[in-house]
C-alpha positions as CSV (number, residue, x, y, z in Angstrom):
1,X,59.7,-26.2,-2.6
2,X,60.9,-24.1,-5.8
3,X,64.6,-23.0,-5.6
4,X,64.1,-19.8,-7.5
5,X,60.7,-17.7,-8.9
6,X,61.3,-15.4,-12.1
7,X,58.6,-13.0,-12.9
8,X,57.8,-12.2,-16.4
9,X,55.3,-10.2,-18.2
10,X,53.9,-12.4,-21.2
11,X,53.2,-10.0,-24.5
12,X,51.9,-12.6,-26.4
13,X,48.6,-14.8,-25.5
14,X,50.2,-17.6,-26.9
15,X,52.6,-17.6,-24.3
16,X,50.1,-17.8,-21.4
17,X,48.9,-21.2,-20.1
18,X,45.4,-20.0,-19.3
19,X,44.3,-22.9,-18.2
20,X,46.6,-23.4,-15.5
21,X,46.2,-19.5,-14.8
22,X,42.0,-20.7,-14.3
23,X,43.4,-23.9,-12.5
24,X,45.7,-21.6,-10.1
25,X,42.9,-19.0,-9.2
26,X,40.6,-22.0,-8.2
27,X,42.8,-23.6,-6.0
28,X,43.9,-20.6,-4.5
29,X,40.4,-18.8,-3.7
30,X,39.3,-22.5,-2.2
31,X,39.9,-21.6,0.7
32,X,36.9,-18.6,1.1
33,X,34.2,-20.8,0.6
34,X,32.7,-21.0,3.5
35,X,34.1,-17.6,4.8
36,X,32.8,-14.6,2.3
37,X,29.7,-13.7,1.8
38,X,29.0,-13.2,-1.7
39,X,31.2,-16.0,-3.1
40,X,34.3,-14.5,-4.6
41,X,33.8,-14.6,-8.9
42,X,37.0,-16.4,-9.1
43,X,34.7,-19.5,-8.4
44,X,33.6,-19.2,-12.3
45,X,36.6,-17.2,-13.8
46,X,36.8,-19.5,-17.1
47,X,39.9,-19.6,-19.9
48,X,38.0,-17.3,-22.1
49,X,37.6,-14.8,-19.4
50,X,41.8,-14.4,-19.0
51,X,41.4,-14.3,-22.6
52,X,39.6,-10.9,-22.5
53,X,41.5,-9.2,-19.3
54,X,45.0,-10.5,-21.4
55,X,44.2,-8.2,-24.4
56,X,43.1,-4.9,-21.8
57,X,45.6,-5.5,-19.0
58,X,49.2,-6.6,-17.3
59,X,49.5,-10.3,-16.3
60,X,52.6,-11.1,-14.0
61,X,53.3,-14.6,-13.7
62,X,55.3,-16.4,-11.6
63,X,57.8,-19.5,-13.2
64,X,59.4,-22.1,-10.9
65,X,63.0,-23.3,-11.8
66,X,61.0,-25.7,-14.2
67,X,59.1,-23.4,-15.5
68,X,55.9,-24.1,-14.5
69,X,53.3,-21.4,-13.5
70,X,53.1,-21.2,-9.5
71,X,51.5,-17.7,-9.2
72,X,49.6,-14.8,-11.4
73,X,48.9,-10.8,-10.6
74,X,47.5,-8.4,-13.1
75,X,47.0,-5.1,-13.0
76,X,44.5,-2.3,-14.2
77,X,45.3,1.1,-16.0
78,X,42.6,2.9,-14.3
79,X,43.9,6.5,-15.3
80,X,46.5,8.3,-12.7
81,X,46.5,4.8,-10.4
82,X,46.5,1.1,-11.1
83,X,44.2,-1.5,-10.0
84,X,45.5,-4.6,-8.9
85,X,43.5,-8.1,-9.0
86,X,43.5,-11.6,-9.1
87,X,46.9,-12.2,-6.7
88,X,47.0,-15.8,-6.7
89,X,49.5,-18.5,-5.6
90,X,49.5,-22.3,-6.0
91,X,48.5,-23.3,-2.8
92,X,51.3,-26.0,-2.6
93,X,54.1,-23.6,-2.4
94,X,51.6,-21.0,-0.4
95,X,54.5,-18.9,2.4
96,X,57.6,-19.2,-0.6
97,X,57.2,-15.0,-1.0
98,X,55.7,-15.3,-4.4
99,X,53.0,-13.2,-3.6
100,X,55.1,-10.9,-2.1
101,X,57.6,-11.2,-5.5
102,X,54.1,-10.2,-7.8
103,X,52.5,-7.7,-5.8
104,X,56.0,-5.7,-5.7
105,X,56.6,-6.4,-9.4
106,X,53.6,-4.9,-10.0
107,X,54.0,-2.4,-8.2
108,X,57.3,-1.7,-9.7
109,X,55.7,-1.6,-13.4
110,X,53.1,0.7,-12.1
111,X,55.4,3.1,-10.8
112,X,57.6,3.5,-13.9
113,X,54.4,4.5,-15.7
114,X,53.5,7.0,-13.4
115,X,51.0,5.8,-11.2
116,X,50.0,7.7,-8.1
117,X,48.8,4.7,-6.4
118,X,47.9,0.6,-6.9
119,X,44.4,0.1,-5.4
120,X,42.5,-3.1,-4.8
121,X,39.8,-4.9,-2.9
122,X,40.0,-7.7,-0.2
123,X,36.7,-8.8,1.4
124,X,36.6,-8.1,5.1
125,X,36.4,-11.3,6.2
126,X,39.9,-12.5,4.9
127,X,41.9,-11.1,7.9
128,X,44.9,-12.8,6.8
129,X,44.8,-11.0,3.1
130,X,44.5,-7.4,5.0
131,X,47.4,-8.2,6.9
132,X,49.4,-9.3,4.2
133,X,48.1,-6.2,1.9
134,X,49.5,-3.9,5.0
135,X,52.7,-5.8,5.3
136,X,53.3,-4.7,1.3
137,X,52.1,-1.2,2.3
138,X,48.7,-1.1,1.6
139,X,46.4,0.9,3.5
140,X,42.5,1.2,4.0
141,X,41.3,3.6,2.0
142,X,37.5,2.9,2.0
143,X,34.8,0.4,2.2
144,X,32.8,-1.2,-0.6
145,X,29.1,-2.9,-0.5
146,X,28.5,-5.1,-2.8
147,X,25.2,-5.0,-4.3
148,X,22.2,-6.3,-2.8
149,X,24.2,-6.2,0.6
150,X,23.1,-3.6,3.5
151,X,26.8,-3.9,4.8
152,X,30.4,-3.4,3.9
153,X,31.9,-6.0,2.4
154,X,34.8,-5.7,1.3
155,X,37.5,-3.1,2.3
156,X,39.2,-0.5,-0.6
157,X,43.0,-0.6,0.0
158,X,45.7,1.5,-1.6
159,X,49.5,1.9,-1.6
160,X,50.5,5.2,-2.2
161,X,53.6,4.9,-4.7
162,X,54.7,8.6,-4.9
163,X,56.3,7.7,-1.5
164,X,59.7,6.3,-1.2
């Protein structure tokens, strides 16, 4: 267990360890496997990939007391609202409140830009993600369908930051 988590905001890819980013994001999304239906694209998010979403969006990363990358959020500019994607915590330290530290630092930037809301998407089979979305003040919002699927599939939650 980590004593203490700093979140940071990297401006520069050459401060970003995007292979441990890639290595993170596997580990973590493991777990779905065998539970959604389509596979999630983590499963073949690659280095050059990161690369791409570094230069259009926000990465948050987390740092142990050691410095070593335990966690990773980024966020969207999608106009009056912000998109947030890829939450995703080293499964070894999984229940330390690092996920809870990005989603509300990312929500924090968001908010001093202006946003009206953060949105994302969590698959409806990952109970355990809606809860913790809700616990952070998310909300369902609406229901997606992926394509080629007769059936939702994943729910559109939002957190509605013009609220105190």
């Amino acid at each position: 267990m980590t004593s203490s988590i700093q979140i940071t905001v990297p401006q520069v890819p050459e401060n970003v360890p995007f292979e441990r980013l890639v290595e993170i994001l596997l580990a973590a999304f493991a777990f779905q496997d065998d539970i959604v239906d389509p596979p999630s694209s983590a499963k073949s998010v690659t280095v050059s990939e990161l690369q791409w979403r570094f230069a259009r969006d926000t990465l948050f990363l987390a740092t142990d007391d050691h410095g070593m990358v335990v966690g990773q959020v980024w966020i969207e500019d999608v106009g009056k609202d912000a998109y947030l994607y890829k939450l995703s915590v080293d499964p070894a330290i999984k229940g330390a409140g690092i996920g809870k530290s990005l989603v509300e630092a990312a929500c924090d930037f968001a908010r001093k830009r202006d946003k009206e809301k953060v949105r994302l998407h969590v698959r409806v089979e990952l109970v355990d993600n809606i809860a913790f979305f809700r616990s952070r003040g998310f909300e369902i919002a609406g229901e997606g369908v992926h394509d080629g699927y007769d059936r939702t599939t994943f729910w559109k939650m939002a957190r509605d930051l013009t609220v105190s």
